[in-house]
C-alpha positions as CSV (number, residue, x, y, z in Angstrom):
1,X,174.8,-93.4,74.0
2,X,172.7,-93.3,70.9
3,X,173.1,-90.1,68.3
4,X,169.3,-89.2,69.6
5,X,170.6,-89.2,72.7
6,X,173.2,-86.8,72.6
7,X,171.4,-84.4,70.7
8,X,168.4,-84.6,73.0
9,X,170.7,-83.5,75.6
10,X,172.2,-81.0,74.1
11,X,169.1,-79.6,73.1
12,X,168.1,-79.9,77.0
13,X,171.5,-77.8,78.0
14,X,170.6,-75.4,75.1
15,X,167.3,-74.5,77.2
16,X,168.6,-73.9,80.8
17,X,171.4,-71.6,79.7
18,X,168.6,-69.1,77.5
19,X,166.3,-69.1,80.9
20,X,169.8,-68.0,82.7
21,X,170.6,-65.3,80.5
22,X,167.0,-63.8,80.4
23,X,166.9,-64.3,84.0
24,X,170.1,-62.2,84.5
25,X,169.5,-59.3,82.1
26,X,165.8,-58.8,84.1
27,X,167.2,-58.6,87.2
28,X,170.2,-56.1,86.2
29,X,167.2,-53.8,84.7
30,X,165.3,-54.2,87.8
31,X,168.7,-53.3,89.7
32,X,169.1,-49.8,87.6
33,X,165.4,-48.9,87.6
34,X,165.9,-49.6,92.1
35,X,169.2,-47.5,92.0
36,X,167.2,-44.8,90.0
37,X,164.3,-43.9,92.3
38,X,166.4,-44.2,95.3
39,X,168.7,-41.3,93.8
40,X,165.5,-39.9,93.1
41,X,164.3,-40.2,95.9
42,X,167.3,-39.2,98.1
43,X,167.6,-36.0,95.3
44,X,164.3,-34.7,96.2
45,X,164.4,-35.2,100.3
46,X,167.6,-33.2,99.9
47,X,166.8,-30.2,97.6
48,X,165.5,-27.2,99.0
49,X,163.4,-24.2,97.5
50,X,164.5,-22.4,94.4
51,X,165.7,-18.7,94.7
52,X,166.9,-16.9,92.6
53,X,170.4,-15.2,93.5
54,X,172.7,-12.7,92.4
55,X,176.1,-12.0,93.5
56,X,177.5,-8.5,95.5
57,X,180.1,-7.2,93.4
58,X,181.9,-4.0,93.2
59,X,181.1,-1.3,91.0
60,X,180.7,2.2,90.3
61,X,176.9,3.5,90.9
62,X,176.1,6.9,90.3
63,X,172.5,8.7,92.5
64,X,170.2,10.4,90.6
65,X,167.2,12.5,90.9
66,X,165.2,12.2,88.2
67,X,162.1,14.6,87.3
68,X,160.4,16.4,84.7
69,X,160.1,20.3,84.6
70,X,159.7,23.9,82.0
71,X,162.0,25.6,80.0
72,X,161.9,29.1,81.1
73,X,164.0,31.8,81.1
74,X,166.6,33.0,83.8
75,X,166.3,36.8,82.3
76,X,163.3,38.2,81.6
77,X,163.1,42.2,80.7
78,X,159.6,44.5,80.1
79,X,160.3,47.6,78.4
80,X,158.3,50.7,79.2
81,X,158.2,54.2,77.1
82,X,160.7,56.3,77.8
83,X,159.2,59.3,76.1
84,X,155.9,60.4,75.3
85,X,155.4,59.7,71.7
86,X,153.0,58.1,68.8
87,X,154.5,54.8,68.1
88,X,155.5,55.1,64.7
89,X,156.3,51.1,63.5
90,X,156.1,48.2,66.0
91,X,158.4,45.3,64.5
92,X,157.5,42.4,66.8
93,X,154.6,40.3,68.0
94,X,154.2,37.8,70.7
95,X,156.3,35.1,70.2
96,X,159.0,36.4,67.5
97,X,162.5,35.6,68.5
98,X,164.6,39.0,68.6
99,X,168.6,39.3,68.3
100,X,170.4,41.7,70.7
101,X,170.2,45.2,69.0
102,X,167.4,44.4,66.8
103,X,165.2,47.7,66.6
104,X,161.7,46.5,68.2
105,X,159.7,50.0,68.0
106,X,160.2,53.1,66.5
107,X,158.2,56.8,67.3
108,X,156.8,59.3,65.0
109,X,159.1,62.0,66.4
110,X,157.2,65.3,64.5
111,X,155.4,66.1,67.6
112,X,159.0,66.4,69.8
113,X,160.7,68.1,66.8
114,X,158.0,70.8,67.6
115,X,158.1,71.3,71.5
116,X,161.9,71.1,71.3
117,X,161.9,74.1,68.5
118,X,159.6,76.0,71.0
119,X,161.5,75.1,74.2
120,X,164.3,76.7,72.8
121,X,162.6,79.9,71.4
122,X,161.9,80.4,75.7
123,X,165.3,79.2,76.4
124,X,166.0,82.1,74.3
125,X,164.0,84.9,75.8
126,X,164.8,83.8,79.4
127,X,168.7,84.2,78.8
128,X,167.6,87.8,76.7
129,X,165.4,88.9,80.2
130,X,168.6,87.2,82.3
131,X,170.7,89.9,80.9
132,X,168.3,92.7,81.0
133,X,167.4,92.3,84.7
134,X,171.6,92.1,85.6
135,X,172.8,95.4,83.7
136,X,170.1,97.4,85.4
137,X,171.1,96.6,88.9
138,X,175.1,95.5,88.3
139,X,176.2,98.7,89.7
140,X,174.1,97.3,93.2
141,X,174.9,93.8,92.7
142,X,178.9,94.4,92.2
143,X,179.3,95.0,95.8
144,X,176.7,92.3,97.3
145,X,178.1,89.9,94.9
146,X,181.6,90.5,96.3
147,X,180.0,90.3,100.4
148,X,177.9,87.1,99.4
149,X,181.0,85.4,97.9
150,X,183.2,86.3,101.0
151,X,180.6,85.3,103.1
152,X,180.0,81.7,101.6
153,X,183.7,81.2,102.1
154,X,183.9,82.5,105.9
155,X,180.8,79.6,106.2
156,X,183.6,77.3,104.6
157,X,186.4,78.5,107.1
158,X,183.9,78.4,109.9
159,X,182.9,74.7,109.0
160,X,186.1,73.9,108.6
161,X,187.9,75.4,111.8
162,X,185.1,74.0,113.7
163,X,185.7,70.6,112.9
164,X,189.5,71.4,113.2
165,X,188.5,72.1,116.8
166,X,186.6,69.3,117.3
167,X,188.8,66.8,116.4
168,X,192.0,68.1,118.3
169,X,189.4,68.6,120.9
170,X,188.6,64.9,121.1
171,X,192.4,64.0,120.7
172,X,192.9,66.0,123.7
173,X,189.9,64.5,125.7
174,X,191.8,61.0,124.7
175,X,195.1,62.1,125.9
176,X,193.5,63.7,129.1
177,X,192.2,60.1,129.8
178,X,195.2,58.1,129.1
179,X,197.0,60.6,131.7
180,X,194.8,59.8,134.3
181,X,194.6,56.2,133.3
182,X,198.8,56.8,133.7
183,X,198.4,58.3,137.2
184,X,196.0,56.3,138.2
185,X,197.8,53.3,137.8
186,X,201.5,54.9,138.8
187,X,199.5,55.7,142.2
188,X,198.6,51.9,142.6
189,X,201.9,50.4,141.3
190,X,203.8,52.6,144.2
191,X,200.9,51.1,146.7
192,X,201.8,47.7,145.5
193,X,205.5,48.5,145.3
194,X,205.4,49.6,148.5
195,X,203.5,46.3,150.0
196,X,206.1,43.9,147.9
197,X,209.3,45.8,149.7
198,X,207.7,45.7,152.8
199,X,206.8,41.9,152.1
200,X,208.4,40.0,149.9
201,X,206.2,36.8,150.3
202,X,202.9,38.9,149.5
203,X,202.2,37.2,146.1
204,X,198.8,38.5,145.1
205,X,200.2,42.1,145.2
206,X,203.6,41.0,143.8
207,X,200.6,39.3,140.7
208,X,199.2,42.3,141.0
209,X,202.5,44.3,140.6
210,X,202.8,42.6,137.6
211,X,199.3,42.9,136.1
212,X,199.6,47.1,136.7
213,X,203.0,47.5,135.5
214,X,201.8,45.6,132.1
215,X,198.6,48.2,132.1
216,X,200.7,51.0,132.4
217,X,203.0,49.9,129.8
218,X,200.2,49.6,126.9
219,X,198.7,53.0,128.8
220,X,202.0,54.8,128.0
221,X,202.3,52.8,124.6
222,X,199.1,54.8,123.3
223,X,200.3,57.7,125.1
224,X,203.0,57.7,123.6
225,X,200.9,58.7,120.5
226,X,199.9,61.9,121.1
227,X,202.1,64.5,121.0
228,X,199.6,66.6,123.6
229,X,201.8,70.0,123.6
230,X,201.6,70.4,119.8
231,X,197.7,69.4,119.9
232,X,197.0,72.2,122.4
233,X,199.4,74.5,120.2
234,X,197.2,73.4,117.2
235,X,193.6,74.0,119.1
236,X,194.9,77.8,120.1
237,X,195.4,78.5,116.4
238,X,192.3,76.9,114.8
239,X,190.4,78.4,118.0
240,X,191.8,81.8,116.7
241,X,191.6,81.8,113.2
242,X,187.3,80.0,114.4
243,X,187.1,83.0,116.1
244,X,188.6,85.3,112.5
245,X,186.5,83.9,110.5
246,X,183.2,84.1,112.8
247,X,183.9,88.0,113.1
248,X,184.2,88.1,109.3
249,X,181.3,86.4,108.5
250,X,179.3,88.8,110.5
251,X,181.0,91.4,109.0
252,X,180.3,90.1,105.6
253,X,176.6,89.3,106.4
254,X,176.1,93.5,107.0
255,X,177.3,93.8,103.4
256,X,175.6,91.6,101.5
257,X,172.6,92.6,103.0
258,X,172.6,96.3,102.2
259,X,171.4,95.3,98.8
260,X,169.1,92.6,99.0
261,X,166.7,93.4,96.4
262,X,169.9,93.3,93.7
263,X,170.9,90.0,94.9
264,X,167.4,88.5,94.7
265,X,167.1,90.2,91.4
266,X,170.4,87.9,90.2
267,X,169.2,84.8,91.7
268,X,165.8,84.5,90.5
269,X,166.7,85.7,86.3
270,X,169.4,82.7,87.3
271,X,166.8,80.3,88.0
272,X,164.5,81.4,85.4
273,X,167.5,80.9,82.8
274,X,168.1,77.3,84.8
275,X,164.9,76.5,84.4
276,X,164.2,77.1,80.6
277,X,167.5,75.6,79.7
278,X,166.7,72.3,81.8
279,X,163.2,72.2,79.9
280,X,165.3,72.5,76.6
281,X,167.3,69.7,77.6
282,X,165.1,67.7,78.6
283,X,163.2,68.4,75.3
284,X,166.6,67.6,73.4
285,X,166.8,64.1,75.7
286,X,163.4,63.2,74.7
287,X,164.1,63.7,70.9
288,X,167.3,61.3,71.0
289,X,165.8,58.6,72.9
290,X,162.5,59.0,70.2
291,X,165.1,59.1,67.3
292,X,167.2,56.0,69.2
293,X,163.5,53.8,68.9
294,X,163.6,51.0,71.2
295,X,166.3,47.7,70.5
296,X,167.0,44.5,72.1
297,X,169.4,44.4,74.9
298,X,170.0,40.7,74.2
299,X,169.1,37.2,72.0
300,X,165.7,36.6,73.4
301,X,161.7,35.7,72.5
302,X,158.9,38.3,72.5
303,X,156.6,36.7,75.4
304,X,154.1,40.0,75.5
305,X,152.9,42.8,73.6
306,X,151.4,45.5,74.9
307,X,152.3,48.5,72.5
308,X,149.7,49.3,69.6
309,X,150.9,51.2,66.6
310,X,149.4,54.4,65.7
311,X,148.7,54.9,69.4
312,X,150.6,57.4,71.7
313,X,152.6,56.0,74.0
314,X,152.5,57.5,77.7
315,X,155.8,57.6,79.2
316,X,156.5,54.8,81.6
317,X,153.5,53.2,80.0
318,X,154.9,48.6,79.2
319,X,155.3,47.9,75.9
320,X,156.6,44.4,75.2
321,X,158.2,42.0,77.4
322,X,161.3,40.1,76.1
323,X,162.6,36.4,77.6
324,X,166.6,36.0,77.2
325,X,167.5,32.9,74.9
326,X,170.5,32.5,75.8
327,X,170.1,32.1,79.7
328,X,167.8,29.2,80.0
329,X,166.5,27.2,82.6
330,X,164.3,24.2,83.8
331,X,162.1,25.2,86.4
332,X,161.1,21.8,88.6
333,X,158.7,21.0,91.3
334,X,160.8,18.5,93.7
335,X,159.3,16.6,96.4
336,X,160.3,16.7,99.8
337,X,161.6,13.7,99.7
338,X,164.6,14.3,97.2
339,X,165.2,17.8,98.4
340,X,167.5,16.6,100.8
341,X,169.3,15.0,98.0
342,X,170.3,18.5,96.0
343,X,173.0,21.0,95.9
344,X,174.2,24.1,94.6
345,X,176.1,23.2,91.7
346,X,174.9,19.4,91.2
347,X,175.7,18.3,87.6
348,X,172.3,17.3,85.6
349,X,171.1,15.5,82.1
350,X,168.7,17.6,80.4
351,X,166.1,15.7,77.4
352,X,163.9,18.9,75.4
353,X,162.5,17.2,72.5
354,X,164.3,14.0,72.3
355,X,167.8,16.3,72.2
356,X,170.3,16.2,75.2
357,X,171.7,19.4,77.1
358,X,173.9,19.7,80.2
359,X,173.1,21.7,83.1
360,X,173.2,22.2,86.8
361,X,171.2,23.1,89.8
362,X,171.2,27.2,90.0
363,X,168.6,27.5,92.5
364,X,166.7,26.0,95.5
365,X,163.4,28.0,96.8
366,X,163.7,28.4,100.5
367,X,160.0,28.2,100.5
368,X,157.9,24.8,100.0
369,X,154.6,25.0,98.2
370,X,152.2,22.5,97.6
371,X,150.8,21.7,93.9
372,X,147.7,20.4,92.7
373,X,147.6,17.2,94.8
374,X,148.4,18.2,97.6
375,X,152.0,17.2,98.0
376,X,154.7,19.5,99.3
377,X,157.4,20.6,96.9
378,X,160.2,23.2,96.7
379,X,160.9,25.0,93.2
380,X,164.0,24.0,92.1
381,X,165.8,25.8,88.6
382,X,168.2,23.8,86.6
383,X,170.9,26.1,84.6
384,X,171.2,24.8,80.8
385,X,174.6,24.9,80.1
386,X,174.1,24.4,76.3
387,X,170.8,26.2,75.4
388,X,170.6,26.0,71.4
389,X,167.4,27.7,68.4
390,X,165.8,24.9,68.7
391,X,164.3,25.2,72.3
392,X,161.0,26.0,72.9
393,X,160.0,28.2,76.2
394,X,157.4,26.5,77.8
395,X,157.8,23.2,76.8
396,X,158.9,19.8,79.2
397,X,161.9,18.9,79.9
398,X,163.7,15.4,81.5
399,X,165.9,16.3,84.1
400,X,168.4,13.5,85.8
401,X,170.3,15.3,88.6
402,X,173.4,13.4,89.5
403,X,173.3,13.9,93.3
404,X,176.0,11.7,94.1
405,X,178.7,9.3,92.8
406,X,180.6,5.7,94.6
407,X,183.4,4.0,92.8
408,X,184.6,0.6,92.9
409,X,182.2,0.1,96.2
410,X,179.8,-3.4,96.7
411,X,176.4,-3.4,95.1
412,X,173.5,-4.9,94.8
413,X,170.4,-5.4,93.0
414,X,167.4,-3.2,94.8
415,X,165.1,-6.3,94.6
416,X,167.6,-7.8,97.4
417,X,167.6,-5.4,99.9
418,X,164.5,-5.5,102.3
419,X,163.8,-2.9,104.6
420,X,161.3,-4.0,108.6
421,X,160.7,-2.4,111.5
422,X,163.9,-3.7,113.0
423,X,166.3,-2.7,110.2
424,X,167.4,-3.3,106.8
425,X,168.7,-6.8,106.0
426,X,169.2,-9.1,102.7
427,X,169.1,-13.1,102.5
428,X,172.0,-14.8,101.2
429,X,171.8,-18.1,100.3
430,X,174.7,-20.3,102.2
431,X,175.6,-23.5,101.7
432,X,172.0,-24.3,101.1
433,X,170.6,-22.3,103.5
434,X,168.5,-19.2,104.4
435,X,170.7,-16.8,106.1
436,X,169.5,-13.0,106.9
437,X,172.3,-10.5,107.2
438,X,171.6,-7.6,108.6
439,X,173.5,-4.4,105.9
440,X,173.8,-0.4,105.7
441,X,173.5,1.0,103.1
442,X,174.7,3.9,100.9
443,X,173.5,5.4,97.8
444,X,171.1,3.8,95.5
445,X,170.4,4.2,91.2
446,X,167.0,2.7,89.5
447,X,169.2,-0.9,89.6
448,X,171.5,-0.9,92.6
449,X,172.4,0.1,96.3
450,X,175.5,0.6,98.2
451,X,176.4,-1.9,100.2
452,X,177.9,-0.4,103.4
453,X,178.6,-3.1,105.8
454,X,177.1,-6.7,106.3
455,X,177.8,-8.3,103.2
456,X,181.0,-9.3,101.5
457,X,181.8,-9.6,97.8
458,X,180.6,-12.7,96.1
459,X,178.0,-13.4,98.1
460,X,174.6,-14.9,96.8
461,X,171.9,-12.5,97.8
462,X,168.3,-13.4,96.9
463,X,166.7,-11.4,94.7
464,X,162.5,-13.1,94.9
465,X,162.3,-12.8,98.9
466,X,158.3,-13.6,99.7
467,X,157.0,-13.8,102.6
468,X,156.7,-17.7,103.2
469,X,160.7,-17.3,103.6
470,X,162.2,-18.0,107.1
471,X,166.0,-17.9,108.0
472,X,167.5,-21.7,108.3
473,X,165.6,-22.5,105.7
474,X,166.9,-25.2,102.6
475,X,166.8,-23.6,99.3
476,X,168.1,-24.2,95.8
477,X,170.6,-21.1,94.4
478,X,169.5,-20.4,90.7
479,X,171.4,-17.7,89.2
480,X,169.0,-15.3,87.8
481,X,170.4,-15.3,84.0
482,X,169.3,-19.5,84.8
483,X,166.2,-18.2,86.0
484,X,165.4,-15.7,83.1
485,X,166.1,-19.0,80.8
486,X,163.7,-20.7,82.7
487,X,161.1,-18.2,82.2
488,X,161.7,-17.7,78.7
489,X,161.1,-21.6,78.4
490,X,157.7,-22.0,80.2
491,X,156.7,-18.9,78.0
492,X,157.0,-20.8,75.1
């Protein structure tokens, strides 16, 4: 073979083996892109729709009832004039906070001073005429005074002695009854003795042998506690010495009356003198309480002002009314719906002007009411445990009432549970699949609810149900921090 030849040929082997090599690589691409869409393919017949899942775990969730309300007070006090004065200086106006003692008014007291100076000038001639009128007729009056005085203490023996013989009476009439209770039932044991001797099989009066004896026991028990000879001995004496005293009040009626016009005499310069020195008294009283003005009786804020300086002040006429600061409350409007849900007692978070407080529920009206639209509520006051200067009366206040607390129990997210005519239920996703589990639940917060029975920890609950879904279902778990990613993507 020439040397053309052989390179010819080797240029011609040169040729087949690059159409081999290209042929190969296009078919190994065309292999990949086949394998690709068939996983594709196969990846898309098998997935099912996304949901977005969360799983039951346990927890501690805490029930609230959460409203808004007033600040009022729990102690409010309107003061009225005690005396009948001029109103001398007025030291508060609506809306002034007061401390406990703090003098609020104070009376121009020259007008009192006066009719107290003149009370006592009568006081004074009253006792003078007292004395007059009793030295002319004491000579008369000795004697009558003496029969009256007897005669009010025979009424005290007579009063006495009487009910002395009404009790032992009444003892008597107790005893009397218990001894013919006693003989009664001695008279039928004997009967029934008789009958059990004569018959020893007779069983009902043998039971009812048995039943009396038992009655007469207890009879003879309380018997037992009157001594009845010492009680008649007792009723002869206080019927004689009822009897004494009867004939000596009659007696001592005669004397007193042989004088009457003494006696009368005595009684009415007593009442005069009463009288006058009551009036002076009550003259003195009016000048202390004047003197004494008008304080706080505790911390509080002036809410009304009725009192006008310079004017006079009937007594019992309002002056101011005071609201205690340091017994505060929130007064709330609950619905009928969360009622059911409060207690005496419940513990509650308490927001005035962006500043927290404790409290707790103090009250429940036992009367509904319905407010401006037409929905029923109940009034409902929340103590303030911590009430501090800085609280306004009046103003709103956040109330969260913790009405009840679970620890370490399964939750889950509100947005899973789903409530139909036929119960209450939340879809899990299993294995790929729809499944509806029928739960009960427990207490609920804003977030969460008690899972009761139905599901068990770990398990994927849906938390997007629409109504397109159907148990048996395919679907696609997507954990919902996943899904929040995924959200947060298309949005940018």
């Amino acid at each position: 073979m020439s040397k053309k030849e052989k390179q010819e040929t080797k240029t011609g082997k040169k040729k087949i083996k690059t159409w081999q090599i290209v042929t190969a690589v296009f078919a190994v691409i065309l292999l990949v892109l086949l394998v690709r869409i068939v996983k594709q393919s196969m990846g898309a017949v098998a997935a099912g729709t996304p949901v977005t899942t969360v799983q039951a775990l346990k927890g501690d969730l805490t029930q609230t009832v959460d409203t808004s309300g007033s600040v009022a007070s729990e102690e409010s006090k309107t003061y009225f004039a005690q005396v009948g004065a001029m109103i001398g200086e007025l030291n508060v106006k609506a809306g002034d906070s007061v401390k406990a003692g703090d003098l609020l008014l104070s009376y121009d007291t020259t007008d009192l001073e006066q009719a107290l100076k003149q009370t006592e000038l009568e006081a004074q001639a009253s006792e003078y005429g007292a004395d007059i009128t009793v030295t002319t007729v004491e000579h008369a009056q000795q004697k009558a005074a003496q029969a009256q005085t007897d005669y009010d203490d025979s009424l005290k023996y007579i009063a006495h002695y009487t009910e002395c013989v009404g009790q032992l009476t009444d003892q008597l009439n107790k005893a009397g009854a218990l001894q013919e209770d006693q003989a009664a039932l001695q008279a039928e044991i004997k009967e029934l003795t008789a009958k059990v001797e004569k018959d020893d099989t007779d069983k009902e009066s043998a039971k009812a042998l048995k039943k009396k004896t038992k009655e007469l026991e207890k009879v003879e028990k309380k018997l037992a506690e009157y001594d009845v000879d010492n009680l008649k001995s007792a009723l002869e004496t206080c019927q004689g010495d009822l009897a004494e005293y009867k004939a000596l009040k009659e007696q001592y009626d005669t004397a007193k009356e042989q004088d009457p016009t003494a006696g009368l005499q005595k009684k009415q310069q007593a009442v005069v003198k009463e009288s006058a020195q009551l009036t002076e008294e009550k003259a003195k009283a009016e000048l202390e309480k004047a003197k004494a003005g008008v304080t706080a009786d505790f911390n509080g804020i002036v809410t009304n002002v009725a009192a006008v300086q310079g004017q006079t002040a009937v007594e019992g006429a309002e002056l101011f009314t005071i609201q205690n600061a340091d017994a505060l409350k929130v007064s709330l409007a609950v619905s009928k719906y969360d009622i059911e849900k409060l207690e005496i007692g419940q513990k509650a978070d308490i927001t005035i002007n962006g500043k927290s407080y404790t409290g707790e529920v103090s009250n429940i009206s036992k009367v509904a009411s319905t407010n401006n639209a037409g929905a029923v509520v109940i009034d409902t006051d929340i103590h303030i445990d911590n009430p501090d200067n800085s609280i306004v009366l009046g103003v709103e206040a956040k109330v969260s009432i913790k009405t009840a607390e679970e620890k370490n129990v399964l939750l889950v997210p509100i947005a899973a549970v789903n409530y139909a005519s036929d119960g209450v239920f939340c879809y899990v996703a299993e294995d790929g699949v729809l499944v509806r589990k029928e739960v009960e639940t427990g207490i609920s917060s804003d977030e969460y609810v008690q899972i009761l029975s139905g599901l068990s920890e770990g398990d994927a609950v849906i938390t997007d149900v629409t109504g397109d879904m159907t148990e048996g279902m395919a679907v696609t778990p997507v954990s919902a921090d996943e899904a929040d990613a995924q959200n947060a993507q298309q949005a940018e």
